[in-house]
N, C-alpha and C positions, 0 to 999 in steps of 0.2 A: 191258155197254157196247157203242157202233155208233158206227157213222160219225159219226152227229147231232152228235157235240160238236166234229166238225172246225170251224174257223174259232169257237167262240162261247168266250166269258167265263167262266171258273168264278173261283169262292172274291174276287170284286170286284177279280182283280189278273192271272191268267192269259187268253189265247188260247190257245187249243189251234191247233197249226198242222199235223201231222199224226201220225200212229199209226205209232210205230216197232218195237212186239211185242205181241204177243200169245200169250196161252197157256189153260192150263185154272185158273189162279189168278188171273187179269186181263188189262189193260193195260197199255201205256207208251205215253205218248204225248211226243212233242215238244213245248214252248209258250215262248210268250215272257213275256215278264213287264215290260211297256213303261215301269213306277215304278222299275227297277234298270237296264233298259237291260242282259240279260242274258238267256240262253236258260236252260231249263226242263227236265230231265226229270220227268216224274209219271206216279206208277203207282198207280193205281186197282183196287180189289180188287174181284172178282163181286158184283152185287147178292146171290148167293144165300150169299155167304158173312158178309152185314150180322149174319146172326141167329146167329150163332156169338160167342154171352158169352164163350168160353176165347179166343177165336182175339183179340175184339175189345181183350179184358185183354193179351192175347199181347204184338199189336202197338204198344198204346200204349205199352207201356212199355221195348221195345225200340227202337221209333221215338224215345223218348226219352231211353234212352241212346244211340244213334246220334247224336243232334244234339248231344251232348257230346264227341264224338268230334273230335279237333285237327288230328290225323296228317293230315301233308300229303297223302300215299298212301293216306287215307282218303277215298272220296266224303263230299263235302258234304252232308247234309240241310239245308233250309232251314226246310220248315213239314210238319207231320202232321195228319191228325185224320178227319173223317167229313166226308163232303159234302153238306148240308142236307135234301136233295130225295128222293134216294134212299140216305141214311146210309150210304153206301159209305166203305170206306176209301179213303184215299191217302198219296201221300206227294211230296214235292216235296222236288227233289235238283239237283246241279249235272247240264248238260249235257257231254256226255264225247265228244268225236271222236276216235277213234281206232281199233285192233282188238283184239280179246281174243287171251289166248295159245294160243286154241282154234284159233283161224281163224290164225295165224300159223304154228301148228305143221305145219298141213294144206298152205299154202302155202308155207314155205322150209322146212319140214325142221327137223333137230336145231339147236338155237342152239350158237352158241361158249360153252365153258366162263367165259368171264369174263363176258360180259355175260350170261347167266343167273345166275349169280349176285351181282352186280350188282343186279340187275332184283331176286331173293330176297333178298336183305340189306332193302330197301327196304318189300319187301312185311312180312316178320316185322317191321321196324318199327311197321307199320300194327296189325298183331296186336297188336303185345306192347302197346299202347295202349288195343285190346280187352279183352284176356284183365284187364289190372290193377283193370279196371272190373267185371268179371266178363262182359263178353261172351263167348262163344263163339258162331265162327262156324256153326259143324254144316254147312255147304255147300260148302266152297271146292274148287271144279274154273277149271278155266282158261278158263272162258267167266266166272267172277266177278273175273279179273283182265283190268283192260283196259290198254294201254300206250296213252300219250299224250303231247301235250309240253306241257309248262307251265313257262312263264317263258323257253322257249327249251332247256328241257332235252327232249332227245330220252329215248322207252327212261324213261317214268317210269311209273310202273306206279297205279294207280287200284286198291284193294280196293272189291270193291260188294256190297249184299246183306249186308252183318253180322246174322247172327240174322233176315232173314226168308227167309218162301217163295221160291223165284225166282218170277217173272212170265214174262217174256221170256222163248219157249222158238223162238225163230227156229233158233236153232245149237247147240241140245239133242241128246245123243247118243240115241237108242230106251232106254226105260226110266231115264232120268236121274231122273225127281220118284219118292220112294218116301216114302209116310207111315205113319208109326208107327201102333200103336193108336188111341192117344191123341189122334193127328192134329196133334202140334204138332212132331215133328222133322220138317225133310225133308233128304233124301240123295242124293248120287249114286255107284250102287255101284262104279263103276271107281277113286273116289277116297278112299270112306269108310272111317273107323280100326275095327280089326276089336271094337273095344267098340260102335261103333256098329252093327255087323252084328250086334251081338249083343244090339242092344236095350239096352245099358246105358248108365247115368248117364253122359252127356260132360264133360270139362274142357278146359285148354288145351290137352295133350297129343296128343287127337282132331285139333284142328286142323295138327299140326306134323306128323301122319303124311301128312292129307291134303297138305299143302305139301311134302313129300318127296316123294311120287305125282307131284304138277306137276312139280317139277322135274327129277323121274325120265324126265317123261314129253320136257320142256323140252332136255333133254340128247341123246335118244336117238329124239325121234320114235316112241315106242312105251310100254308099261305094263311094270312089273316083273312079269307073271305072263303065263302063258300066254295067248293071245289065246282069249275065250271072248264067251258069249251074255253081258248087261248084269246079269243076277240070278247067273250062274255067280259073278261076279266075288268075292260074296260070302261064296263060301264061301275063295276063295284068300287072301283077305286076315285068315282064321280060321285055317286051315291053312297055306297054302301057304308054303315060301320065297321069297321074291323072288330072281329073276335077279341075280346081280352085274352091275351099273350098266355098268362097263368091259368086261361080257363079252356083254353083249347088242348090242354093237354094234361089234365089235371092229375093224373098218375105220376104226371114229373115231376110232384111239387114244387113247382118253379115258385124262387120267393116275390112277395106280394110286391117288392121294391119296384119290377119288372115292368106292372101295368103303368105309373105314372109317365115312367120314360120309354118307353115303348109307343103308349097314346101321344105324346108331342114330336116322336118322329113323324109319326102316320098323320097325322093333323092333316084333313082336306084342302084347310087353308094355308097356303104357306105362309103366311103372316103370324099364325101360332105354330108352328114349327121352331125346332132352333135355328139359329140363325145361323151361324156356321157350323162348319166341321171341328171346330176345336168346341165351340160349347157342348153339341154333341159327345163327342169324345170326354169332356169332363165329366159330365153325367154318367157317363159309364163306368166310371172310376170307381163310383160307388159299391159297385158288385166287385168289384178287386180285394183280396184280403188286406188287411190293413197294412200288413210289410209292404205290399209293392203298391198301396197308393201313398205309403212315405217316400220312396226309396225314389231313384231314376228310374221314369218311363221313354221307350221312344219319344222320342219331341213329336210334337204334333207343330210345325213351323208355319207362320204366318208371312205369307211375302212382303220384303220391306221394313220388318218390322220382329221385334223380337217374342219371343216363342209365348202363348198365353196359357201355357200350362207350365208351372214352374215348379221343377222338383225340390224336394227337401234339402235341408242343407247337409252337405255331403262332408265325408272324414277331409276333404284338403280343404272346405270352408273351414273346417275347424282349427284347422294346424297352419290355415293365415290366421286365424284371430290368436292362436297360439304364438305365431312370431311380432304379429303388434303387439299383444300387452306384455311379451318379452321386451320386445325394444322400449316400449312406456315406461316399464319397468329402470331399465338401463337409464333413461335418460332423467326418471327422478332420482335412480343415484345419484349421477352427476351432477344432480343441484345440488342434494344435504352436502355432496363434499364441497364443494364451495363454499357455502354456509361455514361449513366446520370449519375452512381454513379462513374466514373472516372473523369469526370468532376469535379462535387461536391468538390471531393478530392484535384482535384489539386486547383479547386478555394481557397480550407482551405490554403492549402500549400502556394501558393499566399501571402497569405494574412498574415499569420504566419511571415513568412518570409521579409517582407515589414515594418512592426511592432515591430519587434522583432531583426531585424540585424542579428539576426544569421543564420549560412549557413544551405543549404539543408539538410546536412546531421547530423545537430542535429534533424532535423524536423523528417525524416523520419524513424527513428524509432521507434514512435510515433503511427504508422499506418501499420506495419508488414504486408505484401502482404495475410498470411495465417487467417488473424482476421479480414477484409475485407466481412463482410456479403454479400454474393453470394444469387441472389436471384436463387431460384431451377430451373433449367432444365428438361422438358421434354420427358420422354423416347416415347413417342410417334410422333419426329419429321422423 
């Protein structure tokens, strides 16, 4: 792709308005979309990479699970597919202002322990939304998380790139794209779980090491391993130990809480690893001041199944248990007054009869069980 498509029409609904990356797997360009009355990302893959059957099976069908993807924290897809002329791929996605946590870390340094994890509760949301579909992301370095504000929330974090290539390599580290045999993983070795270094089958797992990386990195302004060349890294994350988290930067007094859950992200084996993005994500909870591990957090959502982070119970939990034992209330009234008026009854009966000599059963039918004023019941018990 070139300039040419600045300013012109694709797919009978975009302008392209200008070219925001570029790399050795395509485009992104910027465009509007004037039927929605909203801007556009779309990324456009090499002519040369049209005649690639594996790649084009690849893409369609993670483009389409992508575009089932809910998670607020999830970029948007809107539309995929070829583009007539030159059967290239694309993909059209919401547009994102804001910066990645690549470009943020470069420019302020280590984040404060809460709002990074904050920011990581939010993101393993977005995963665990992946992973239950069976996505895996095989990418996530902190040029794939961008923060932005939506709705007025500052510090919200955007996952981009689920399961494909990067494109955009503007603020690519030297040697970030590594492709497999195969040609269908890609990797970046500062952040990849070391089954991936090692060429093997990925699961969720893979992803929760690289998001301990981030956040290792997010914490401390630096990598759990020796500072080396971008293929070295490779082999440290097979062998090496990682730095303890609070010891790599020990002027930040990062609290001690740090190393236990920091070490079972990085776990070599992903078998002591957590297990999903939501156990993950709980763990982190822990560094949240105590208000907001009471209070509603983002849901971390589990596909098919209901949320396994479960907030406190909230002002309208209370104000239903408030109108149940209202109504419990109301409806043990309504028993004593019955009582009371059985009473009543038999007090007359009593008394009748004491007075009068004559037996119960002249009395009682006097007082027919059906002419017995009832006071009303309830339908709301």
């Amino acid at each position: 792709m070139n300039d040419d498509l600045i300013g012109k029409e694709i797919l009978g609904q975009f302008r392209i308005l200008e070219r925001i990356g570029k790399g050795g797997m395509g485009e992104v360009f910027k465009a509007e979309q004037p039927a929605m009355d909203r801007m556009v990302a779309i990324k456009i893959l090499h002519e040369k990479l049209a005649s690639r059957q594996d790649l084009l099976s690849r893409f369609r069908r993670e483009a389409r699970a992508m575009s089932r993807l809910s998670h607020p924290n999830t970029v948007r897809v809107f539309l995929y597919g070829q583009l007539e002329e030159t059967k290239q791929l694309y993909i059209a996605m919401e547009y994102l202002d804001g910066a990645d946590l690549a470009h943020l870390t470069r420019r302020d340094g280590p984040m404060e322990v809460t709002r990074a994890a904050k920011i990581m509760i939010q993101v393993l949301g977005a995963l665990e939304e992946a992973h239950g579909v069976g996505i895996v992301h095989r990418d996530l370095k902190p040029e794939n998380i961008l923060l932005t504000t939506q709705g007025g929330i500052p510090d919200f974090p955007k996952v981009l790139d689920f399961g494909l290539a990067k494109i955009k390599e503007q603020r690519m580290r030297p040697g970030s794209l590594v492709l497999t045999r195969e040609g269908m993983i890609f990797g970046t070795p500062e952040f990849m779980s070391p089954e991936q270094a090692r060429g093997e089958t990925l699961d969720a797992r893979s992803d929760i090491y690289s998001l301990g990386v981030i956040l290792y990195e997010m914490l401390t302004a630096k990598l759990p391993f020796p500072r080396s060349k971008p293929m070295e890294y490779i082999a440290h994350h097979i062998k090496s130990p990682p730095f303890k988290v609070t010891e790599r930067r020990p002027e930040l007094n990062l609290p001690a809480i740090l190393d236990p859950i920091m070490d079972k992200a990085l776990e070599k084996n992903r078998d002591d690893r957590y297990a999903s993005a939501t156990e993950f994500a709980q763990a982190l909870q822990a560094l949240l001041p105590k208000e907001d591990q009471a209070g509603p957090m983002h849901a971390v959502p589990s596909a098919g199944r209901q949320n396994t982070i479960k907030p406190a119970s909230s002002a309208d939990d209370s104000l239903a248990r408030g109108k149940d034992d209202a109504r419990g209330s109301k409806g043990k009234g309504i028993v004593i007054a019955l009582l009371l008026v059985i009473v009543l009854l038999l007090g007359a009966v009593t008394y009748l009869l004491a007075f009068t000599g004559e037996k119960e059963s002249a009395i009682v039918p006097l007082l027919p069980q059906n002419e017995i004023e009832q006071p009303p019941v309830s339908n709301q018990n």
